[in-house]
matplotlib code that plots the C-alpha trace (Angstrom):
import matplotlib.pyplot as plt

x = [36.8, 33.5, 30.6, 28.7, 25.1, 22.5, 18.9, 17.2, 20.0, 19.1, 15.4, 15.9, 17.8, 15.2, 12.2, 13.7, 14.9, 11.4, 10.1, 11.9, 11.2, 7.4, 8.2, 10.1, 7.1, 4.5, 6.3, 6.7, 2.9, 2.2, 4.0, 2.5, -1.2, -3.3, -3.7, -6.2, -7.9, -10.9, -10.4, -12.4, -11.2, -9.2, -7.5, -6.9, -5.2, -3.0, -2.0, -0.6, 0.4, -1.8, -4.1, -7.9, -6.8, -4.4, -7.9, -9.6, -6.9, -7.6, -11.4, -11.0, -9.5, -12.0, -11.0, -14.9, -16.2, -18.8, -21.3, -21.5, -24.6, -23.0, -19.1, -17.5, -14.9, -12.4, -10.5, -6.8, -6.6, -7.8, -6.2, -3.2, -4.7, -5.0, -1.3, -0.1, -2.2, -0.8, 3.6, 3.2, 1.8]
y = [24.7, 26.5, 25.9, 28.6, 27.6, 29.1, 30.1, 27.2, 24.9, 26.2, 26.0, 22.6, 21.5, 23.6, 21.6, 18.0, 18.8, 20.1, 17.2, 15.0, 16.9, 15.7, 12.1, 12.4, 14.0, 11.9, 8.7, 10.1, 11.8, 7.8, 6.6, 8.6, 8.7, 6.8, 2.9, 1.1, -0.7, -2.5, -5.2, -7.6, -11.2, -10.7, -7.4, -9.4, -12.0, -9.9, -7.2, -10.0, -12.6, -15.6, -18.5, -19.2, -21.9, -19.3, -17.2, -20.1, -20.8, -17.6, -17.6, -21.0, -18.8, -16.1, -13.7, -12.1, -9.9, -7.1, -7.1, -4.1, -5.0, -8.0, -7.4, -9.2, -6.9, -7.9, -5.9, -5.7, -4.8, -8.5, -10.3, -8.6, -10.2, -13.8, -14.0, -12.6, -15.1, -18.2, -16.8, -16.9, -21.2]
z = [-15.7, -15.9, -17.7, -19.8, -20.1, -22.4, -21.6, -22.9, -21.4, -18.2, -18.6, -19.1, -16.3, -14.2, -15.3, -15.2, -11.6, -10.9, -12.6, -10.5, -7.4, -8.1, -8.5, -5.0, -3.4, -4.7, -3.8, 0.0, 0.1, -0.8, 1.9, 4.4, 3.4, 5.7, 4.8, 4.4, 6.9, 5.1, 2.5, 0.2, -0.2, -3.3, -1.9, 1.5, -0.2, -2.6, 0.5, 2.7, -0.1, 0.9, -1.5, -0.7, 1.3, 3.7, 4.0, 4.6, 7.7, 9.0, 8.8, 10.7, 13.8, 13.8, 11.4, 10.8, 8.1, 7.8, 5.0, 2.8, 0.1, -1.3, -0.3, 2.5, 4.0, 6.8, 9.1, 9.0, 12.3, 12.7, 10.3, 11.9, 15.5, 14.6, 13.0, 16.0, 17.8, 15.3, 15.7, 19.7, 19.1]

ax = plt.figure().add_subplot(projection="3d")
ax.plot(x, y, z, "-o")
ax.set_aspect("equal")
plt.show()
């Protein structure tokens, strides 16, 4: 069986593959874009899925903060530190 397509038809097809083409490479150009290594409070807690009282655990064992103006901002690099530090306990 072979189907006949007409211009438009084909013009069509074109740009939705095209279309989702984009979608593919946006979602991988995400994916490989450098992450973020500096986080306020409220970002910290909502990247690693943890309360005020979870922060406040970590800040007990040593996670530190830079000041920016009026910002705290912690490092994941340490945050990632101290839970390795708490799963070897």
């Amino acid at each position: 069986m072979e189907v006949v397509l007409s211009e438009a038809q084909s013009i069509k097809i074109k740009e939705q593959i095209s279309i989702l083409i984009d979608e593919v490479i946006t979602e991988h150009i995400e994916k490989i874009k450098p992450y973020k290594r500096y986080f306020t409070r409220i970002e910290l807690q909502k990247f690693i899925g943890i309360g005020a009282s979870s922060m406040e655990i970590l800040k007990q064992h040593g996670l530190k903060y830079a000041m920016l103006g009026n910002r705290h901002l912690f490092d994941i690099e340490d945050v990632y530190k101290i839970l390795e530090d708490l799963k070897k306990r």
